[in-house]
C-alpha positions as a Markdown table, in Angstrom:
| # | Residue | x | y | z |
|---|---|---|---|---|
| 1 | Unk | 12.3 | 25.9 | 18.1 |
| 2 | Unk | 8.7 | 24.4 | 17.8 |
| 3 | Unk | 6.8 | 22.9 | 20.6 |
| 4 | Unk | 5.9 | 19.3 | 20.2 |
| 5 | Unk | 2.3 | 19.7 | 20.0 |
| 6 | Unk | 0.2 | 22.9 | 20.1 |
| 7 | Unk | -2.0 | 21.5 | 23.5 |
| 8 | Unk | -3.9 | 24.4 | 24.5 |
| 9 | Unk | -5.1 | 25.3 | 20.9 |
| 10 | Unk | -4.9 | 23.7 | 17.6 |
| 11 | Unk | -7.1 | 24.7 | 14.6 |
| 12 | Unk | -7.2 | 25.3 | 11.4 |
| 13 | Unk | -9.9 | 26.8 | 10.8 |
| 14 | Unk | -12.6 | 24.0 | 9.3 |
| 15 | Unk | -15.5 | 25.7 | 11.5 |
| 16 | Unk | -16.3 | 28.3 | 14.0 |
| 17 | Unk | -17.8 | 25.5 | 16.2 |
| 18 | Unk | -16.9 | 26.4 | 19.6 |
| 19 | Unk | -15.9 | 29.9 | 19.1 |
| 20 | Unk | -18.1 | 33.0 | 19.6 |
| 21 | Unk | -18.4 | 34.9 | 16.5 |
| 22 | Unk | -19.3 | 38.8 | 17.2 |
| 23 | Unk | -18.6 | 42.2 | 16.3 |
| 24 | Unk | -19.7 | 46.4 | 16.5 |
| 25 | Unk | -21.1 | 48.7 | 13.6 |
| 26 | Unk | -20.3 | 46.9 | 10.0 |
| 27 | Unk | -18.3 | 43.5 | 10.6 |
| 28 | Unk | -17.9 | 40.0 | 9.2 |
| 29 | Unk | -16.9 | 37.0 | 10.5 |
| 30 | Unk | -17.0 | 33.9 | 8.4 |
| 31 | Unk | -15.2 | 30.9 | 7.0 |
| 32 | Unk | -14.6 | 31.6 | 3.2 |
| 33 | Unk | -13.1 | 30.3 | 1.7 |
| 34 | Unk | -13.1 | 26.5 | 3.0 |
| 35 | Unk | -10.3 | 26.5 | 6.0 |
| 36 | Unk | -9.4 | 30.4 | 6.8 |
| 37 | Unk | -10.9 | 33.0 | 9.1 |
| 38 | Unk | -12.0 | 35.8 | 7.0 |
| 39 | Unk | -12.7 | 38.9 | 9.1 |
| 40 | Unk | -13.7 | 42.5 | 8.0 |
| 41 | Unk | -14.8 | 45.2 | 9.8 |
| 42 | Unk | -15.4 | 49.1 | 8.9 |
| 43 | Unk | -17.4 | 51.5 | 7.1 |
| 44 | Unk | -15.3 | 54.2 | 7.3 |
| 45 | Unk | -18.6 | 55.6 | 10.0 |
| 46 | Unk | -16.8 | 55.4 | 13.5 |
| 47 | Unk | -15.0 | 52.1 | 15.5 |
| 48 | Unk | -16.0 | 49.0 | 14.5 |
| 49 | Unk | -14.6 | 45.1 | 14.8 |
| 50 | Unk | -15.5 | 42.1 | 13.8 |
| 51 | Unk | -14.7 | 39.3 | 16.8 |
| 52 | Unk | -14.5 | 35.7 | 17.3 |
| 53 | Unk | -13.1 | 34.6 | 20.8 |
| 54 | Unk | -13.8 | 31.6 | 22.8 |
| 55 | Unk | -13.2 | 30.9 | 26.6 |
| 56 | Unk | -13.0 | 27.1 | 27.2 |
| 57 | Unk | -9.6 | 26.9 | 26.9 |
| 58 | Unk | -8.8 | 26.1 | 30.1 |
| 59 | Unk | -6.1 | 26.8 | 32.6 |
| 60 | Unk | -3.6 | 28.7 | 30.4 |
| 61 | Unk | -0.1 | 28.2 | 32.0 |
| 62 | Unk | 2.0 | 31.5 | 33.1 |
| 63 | Unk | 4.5 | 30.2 | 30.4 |
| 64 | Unk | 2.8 | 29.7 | 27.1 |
| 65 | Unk | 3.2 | 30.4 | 23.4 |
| 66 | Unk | 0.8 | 31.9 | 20.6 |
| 67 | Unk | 0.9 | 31.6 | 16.9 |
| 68 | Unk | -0.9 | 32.6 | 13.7 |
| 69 | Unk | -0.6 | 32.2 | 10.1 |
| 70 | Unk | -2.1 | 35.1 | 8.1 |
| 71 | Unk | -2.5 | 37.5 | 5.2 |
| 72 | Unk | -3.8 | 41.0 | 6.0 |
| 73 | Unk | -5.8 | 41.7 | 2.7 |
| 74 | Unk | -6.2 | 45.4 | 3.4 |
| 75 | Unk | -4.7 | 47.3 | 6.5 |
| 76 | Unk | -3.6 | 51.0 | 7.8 |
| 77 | Unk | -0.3 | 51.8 | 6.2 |
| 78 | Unk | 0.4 | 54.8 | 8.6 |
| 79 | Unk | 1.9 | 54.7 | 12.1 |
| 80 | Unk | -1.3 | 54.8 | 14.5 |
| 81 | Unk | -2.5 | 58.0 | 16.1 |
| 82 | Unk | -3.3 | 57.2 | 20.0 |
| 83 | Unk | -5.9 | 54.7 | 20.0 |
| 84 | Unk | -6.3 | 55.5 | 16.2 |
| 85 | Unk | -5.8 | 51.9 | 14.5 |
| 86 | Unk | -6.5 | 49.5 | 11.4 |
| 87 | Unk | -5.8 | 46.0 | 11.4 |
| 88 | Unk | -5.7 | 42.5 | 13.3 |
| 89 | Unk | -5.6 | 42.2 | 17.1 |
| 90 | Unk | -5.0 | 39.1 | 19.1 |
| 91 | Unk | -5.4 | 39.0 | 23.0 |
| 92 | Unk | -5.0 | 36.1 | 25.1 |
| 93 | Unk | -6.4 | 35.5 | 29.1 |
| 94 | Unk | -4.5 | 32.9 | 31.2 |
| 95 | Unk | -6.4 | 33.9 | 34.2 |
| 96 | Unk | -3.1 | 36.4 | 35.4 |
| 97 | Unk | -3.0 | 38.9 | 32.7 |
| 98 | Unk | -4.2 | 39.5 | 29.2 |
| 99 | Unk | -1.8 | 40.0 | 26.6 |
| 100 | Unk | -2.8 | 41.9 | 23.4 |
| 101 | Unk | -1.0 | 42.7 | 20.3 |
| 102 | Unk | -2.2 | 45.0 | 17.2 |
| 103 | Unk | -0.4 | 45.1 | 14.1 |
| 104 | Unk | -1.2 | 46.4 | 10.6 |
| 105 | Unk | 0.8 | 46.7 | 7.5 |
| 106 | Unk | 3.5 | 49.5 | 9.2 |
| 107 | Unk | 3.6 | 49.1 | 12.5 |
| 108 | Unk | 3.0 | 46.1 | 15.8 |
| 109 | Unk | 2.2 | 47.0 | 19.3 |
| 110 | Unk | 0.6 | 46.6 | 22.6 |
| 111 | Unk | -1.7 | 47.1 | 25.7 |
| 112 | Unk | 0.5 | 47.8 | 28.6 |
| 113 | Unk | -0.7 | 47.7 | 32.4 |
| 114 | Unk | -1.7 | 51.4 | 32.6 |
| 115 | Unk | -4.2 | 51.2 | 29.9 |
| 116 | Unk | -2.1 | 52.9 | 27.3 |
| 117 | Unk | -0.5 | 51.5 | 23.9 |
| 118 | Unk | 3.1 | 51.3 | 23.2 |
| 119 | Unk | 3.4 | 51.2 | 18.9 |
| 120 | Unk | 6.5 | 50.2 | 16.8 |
| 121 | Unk | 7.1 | 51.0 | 13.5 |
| 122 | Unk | 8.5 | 49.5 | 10.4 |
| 123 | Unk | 7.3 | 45.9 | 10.3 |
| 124 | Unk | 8.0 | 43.7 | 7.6 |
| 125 | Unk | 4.7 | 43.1 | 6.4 |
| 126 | Unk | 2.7 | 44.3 | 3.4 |
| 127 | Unk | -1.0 | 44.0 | 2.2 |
| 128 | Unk | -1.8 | 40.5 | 0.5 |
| 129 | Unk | 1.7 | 38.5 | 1.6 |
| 130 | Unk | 1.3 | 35.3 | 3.8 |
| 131 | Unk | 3.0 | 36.2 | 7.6 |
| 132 | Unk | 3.4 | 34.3 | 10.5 |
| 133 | Unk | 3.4 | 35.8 | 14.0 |
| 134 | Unk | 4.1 | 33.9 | 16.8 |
| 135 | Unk | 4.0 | 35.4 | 20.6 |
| 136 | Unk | 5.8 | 33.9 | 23.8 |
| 137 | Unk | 4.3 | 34.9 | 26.8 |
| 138 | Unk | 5.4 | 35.1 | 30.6 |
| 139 | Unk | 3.3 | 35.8 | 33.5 |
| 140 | Unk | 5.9 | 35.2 | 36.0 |
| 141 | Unk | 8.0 | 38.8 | 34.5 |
| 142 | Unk | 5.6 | 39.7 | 33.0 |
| 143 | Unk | 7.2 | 40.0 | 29.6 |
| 144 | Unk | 6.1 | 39.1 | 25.9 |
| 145 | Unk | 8.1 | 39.0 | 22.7 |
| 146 | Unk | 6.9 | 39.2 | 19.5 |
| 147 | Unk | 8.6 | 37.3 | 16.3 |
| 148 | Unk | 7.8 | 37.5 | 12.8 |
| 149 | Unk | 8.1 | 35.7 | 9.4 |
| 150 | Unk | 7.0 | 35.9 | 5.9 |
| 151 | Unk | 8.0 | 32.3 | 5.1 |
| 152 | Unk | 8.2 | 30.6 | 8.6 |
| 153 | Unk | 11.2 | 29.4 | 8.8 |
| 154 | Unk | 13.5 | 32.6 | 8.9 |
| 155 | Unk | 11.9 | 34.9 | 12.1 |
| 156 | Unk | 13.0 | 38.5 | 13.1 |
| 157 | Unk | 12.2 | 39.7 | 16.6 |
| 158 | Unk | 10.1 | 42.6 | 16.5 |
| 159 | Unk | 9.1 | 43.4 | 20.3 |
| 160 | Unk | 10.5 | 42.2 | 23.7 |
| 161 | Unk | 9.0 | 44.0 | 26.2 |
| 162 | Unk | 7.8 | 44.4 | 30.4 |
| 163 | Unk | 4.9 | 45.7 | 31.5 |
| 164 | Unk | 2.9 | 44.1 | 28.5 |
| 165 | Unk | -0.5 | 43.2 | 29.9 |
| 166 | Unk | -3.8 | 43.6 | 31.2 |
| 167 | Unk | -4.7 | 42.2 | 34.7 |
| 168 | Unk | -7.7 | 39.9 | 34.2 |
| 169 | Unk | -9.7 | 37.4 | 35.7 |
| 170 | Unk | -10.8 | 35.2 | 33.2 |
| 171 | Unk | -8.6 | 32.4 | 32.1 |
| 172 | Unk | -8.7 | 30.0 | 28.9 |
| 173 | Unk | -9.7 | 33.0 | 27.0 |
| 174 | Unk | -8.4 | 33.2 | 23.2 |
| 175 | Unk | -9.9 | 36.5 | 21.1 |
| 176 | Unk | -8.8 | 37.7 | 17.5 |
| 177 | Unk | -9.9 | 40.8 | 16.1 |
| 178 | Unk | -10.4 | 42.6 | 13.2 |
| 179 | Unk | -10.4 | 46.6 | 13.9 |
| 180 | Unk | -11.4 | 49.4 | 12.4 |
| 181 | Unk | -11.0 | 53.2 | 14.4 |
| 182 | Unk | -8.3 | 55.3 | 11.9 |
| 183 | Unk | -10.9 | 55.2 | 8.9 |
| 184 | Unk | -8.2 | 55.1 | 6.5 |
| 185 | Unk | -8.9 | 51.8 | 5.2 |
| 186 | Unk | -12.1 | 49.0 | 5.4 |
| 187 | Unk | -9.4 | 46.3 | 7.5 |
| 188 | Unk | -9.7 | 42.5 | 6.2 |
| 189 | Unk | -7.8 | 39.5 | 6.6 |
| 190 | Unk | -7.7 | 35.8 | 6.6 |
| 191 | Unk | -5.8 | 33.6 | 9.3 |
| 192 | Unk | -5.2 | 30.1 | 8.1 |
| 193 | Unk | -4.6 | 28.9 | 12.2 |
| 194 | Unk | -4.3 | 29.6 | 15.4 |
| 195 | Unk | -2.5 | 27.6 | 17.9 |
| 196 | Unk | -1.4 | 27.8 | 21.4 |
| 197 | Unk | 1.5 | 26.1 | 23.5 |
| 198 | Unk | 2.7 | 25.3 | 26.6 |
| 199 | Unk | 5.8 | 26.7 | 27.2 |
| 200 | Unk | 8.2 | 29.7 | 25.6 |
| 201 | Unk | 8.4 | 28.1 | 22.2 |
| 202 | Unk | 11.4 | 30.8 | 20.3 |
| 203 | Unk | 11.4 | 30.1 | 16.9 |
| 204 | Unk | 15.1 | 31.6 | 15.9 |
| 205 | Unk | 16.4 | 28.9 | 18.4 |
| 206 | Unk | 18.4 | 26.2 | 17.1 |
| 207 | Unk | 16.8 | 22.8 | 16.1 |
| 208 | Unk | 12.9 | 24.2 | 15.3 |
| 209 | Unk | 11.4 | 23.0 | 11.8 |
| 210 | Unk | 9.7 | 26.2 | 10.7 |
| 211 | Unk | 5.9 | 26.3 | 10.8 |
| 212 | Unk | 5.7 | 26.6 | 6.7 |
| 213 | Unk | 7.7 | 23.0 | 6.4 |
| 214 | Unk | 5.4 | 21.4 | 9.6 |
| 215 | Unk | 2.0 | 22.9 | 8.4 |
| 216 | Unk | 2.7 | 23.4 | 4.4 |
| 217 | Unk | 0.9 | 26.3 | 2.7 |
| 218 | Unk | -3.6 | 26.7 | 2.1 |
| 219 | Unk | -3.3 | 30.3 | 0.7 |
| 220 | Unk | -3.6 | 30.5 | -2.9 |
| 221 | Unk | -2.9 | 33.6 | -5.1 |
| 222 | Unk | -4.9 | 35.6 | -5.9 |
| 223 | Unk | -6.7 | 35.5 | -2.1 |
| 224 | Unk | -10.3 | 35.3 | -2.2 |
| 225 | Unk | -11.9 | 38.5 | -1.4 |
| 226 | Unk | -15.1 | 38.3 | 1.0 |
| 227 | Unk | -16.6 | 41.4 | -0.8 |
């Protein structure tokens, strides 16, 4: 089901007023073209990112639910190696914990409290397709579970899991990443939005609408490529 408005968070990407655009080594963060995100990051040299976070969010409730529409243009195909990793990050603060999920092209996973990263395999999406992620987090458990779609109306669950976090201090903290550390690939992608919710918003429960039918479709074939 979808919440009834996305209050914490809401955009769809006209700007990057109010967010903090940033990065290490070789990165790009821009709006191109009109309406998406488009982060690289990567020279094949050593780790670099490309960032844009913002932290005037607010008080992020322990209950709350994130969401992205995306296409990863280019992204590791292999499981990661360690800390070895390609792709697109998101982390979010609510002042409790930070939760943070990687994916690329193969394989989803996250920080857990002991600093290390748990990685699964065999996700359902591939290089240039439009996919939806959406991420319902718990501070009270703590807990996370992470669902995916490559039309937004029919969702798979690809992680629940304990022990998913970071504790943090800072609250009404939203981050989204572009990383670059295997040196397989350069990693790029576009996000169409990003929206946070009060509340644990599952979208494979009964009576939702599907984001693709609520928020229709900006991604055009073929995707324009920032380089």
């Amino acid at each position: 089901m979808d919440p009834p408005s996305w209050d914490i968070l809401d955009t769809d990407w006209p700007n990057l007023t109010g967010w903090t655009a940033t990065g290490s080594g070789t990165y790009l963060n821009e709006i191109n073209p009109a309406s998406q995100l488009h982060q690289v990051a990567g020279n094949f040299v050593g780790l670099d990112y490309a960032l844009v976070q913002r932290a005037d969010l607010g008080n992020i409730p322990s209950l709350f639910t994130f969401e992205i529409k995306a296409v990863l243009d280019q992204a590791s195909t292999g499981l990661p190696v360690g800390t070895t990793f390609d792709g697109i990050i998101s982390a979010i603060q609510n002042g409790q914990h930070m939760f943070q999920v990687y994916m690329n092209t193969n394989s989803i996973g996250y920080y857990r409290s002991g600093g290390t990263q748990v990685w699964f395999g065999a996700t359902t999406i591939v290089n240039n397709n439009i996919f939806y992620k959406r991420i319902c987090c718990d501070s009270t458990t703590p807990s996370i579970r992470v669902y995916l779609s490559l039309d937004g109306i029919n969702w798979t669950e690809d992680i629940d899991a304990n022990d998913p976090y970071v504790l943090v201090t800072g609250d009404g903290t939203a981050k989204l990443f572009c990383y670059q550390s295997k040196n397989d690939v350069i990693p790029e992608h576009h996000i169409e939005y990003t929206r946070i919710a009060t509340g644990l918003w599952d979208p494979t429960d009964a009576g939702g609408v599907g984001s693709k039918k609520r928020f229709g479709n900006k991604f055009t074939a073929p995707l324009f490529k920032g380089f």
